[in-house]
N, C-alpha and C positions, 0 to 999 in steps of 0.2 A: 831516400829512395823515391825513384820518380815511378809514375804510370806505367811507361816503358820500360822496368826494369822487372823482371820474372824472379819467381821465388820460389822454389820447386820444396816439397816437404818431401822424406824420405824414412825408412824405419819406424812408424808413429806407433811410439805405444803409449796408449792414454786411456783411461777409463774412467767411466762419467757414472753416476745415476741418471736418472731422468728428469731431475730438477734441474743438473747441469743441462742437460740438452736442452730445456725449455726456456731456462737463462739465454742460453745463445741466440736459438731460434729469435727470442724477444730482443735482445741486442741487435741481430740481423735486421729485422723490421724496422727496431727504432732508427736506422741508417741507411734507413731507406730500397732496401733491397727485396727485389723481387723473388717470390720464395713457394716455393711447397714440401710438404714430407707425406714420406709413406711408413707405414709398419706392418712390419708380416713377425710372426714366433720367432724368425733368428735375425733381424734387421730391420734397423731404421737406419730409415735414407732422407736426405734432405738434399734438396736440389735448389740450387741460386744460379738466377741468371746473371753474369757480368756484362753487360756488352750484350754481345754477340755469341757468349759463351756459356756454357749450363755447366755446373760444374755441380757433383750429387757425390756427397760428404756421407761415406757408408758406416754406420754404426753397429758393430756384432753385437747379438746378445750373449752375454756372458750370465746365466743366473737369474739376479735381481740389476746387475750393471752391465755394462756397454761398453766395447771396445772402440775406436775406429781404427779401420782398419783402408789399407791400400797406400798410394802415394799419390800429390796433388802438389798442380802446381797452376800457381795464381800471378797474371800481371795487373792484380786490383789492388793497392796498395793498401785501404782502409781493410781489405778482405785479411792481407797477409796479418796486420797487425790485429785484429781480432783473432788470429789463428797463433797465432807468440801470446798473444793472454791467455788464450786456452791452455796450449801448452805449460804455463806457467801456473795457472790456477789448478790445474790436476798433478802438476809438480811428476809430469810426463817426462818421456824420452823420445826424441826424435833428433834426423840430421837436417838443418838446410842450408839451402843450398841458394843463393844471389848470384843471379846475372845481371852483370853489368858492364854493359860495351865488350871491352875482351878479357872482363875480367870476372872469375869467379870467386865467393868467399864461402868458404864452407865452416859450418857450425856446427858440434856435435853438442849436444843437448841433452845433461842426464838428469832426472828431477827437479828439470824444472830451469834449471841451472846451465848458462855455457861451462864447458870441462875445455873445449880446446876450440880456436878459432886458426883455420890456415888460410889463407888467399894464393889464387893459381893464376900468373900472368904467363900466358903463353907454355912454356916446359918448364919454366921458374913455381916454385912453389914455397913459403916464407909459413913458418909458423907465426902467428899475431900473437896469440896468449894459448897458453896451457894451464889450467887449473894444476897444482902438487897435490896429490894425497894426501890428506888430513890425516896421521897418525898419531897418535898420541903416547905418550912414554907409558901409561898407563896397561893399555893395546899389548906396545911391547914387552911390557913387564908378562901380563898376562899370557903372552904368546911363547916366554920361553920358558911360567911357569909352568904352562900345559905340556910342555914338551918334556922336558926334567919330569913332569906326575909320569908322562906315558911311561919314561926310562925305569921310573922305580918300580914302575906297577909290574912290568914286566920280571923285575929281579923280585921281587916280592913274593910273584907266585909262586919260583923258582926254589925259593926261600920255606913259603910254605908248603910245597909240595916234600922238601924235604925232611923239613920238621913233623908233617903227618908219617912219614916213613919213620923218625927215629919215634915219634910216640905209641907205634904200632908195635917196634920191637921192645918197647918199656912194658907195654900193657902185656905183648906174651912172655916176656919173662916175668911179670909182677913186679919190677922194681920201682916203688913208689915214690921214691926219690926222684927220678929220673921221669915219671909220669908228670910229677908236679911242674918241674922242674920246662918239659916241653910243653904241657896247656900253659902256663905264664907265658912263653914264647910267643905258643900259635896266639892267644888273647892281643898282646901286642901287636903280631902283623895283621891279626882282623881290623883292630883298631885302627894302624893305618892305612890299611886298605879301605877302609871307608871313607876315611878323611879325603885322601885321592883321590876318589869313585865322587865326591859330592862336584 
């Protein structure tokens, strides 16, 4: 990536403590850049002059940490790439976005990580890489035993509601047979209703 070519950031969700910000800030300096910040109770602002250019990197307070927040775009090349380690160091989300001559490349960036990369020449637009979804058989196992639990759980109560009904008619007749007989039932479906439920 040359000088000439802009790198627009988009989406930025990234959040720092204040050691990170002070990390940067110090990086910033050691690279020679021209620099100040401010803090008020809901932002820290840090302002870099490129060129001819002030560009002022707004950071929300969230709590004890820090968001940034807005969208920025850089034709300082050492800038962009201190701003992709950030992204990466906070294992962030954001889109960018490279211009070059008539071509654009768009990055979607989810922790940290490209997920999908497209380039747009003209009304042509070409996917480069797509990250697949990591799932694991595991996942899946898990996914349709949850679904199967929901199904029994359901016939279960159906189940038990009806065995509360035949043990009500044992207990007013006194048939102790038949008493016994539904508590051993209702015991089992508590049982597996728990097993389910965990």
């Amino acid at each position: 990536m040359s000088k000439s070519h802009e790198v627009e950031y988009c989406n930025l969700e990234l959040r720092f403590d204040r050691r990170q910000i002070r990390n940067f800030i110090k990086s910033l300096i050691q690279e020679g850049y021209s620099l100040y910040w401010s803090e008020s109770e809901q932002q820290f602002i840090i302002s870099i002059r490129t060129g001819r250019k002030l560009i002022k990197l707004k950071f929300e307070r969230i709590g004890e940490k820090y968001k940034i927040v807005g969208n920025y775009s850089f034709k300082d090349e050492k800038l962009a790439e201190m701003m992709e380690k950030l992204i990466g160091d906070t294992r962030g989300h954001a889109i960018v976005k490279r211009f070059k001559d008539r071509q654009i490349l768009i990055e979607n960036i989810m922790f940290g990580e490209i997920i999908r990369m497209v380039e747009i020449s003209g009304i042509e637009h070409k996917v480069l890489f797509q990250k697949e979804p990591v799932i694991t058989v595991e996942e899946v196992m898990q996914a349709l035993r949850s679904q199967r639990s929901n199904e029994r759980i359901q016939v279960l109560r159906m189940e038990l509601d009806y065995e509360l009904a035949v043990l009500s008619d044992a207990l007013n007749a006194s048939d102790e047979a038949a008493i016994r007989s539904s508590k051993e039932k209702l015991e089992t479906y508590r049982h597996e209703m728990l097993l389910l439920e965990m």
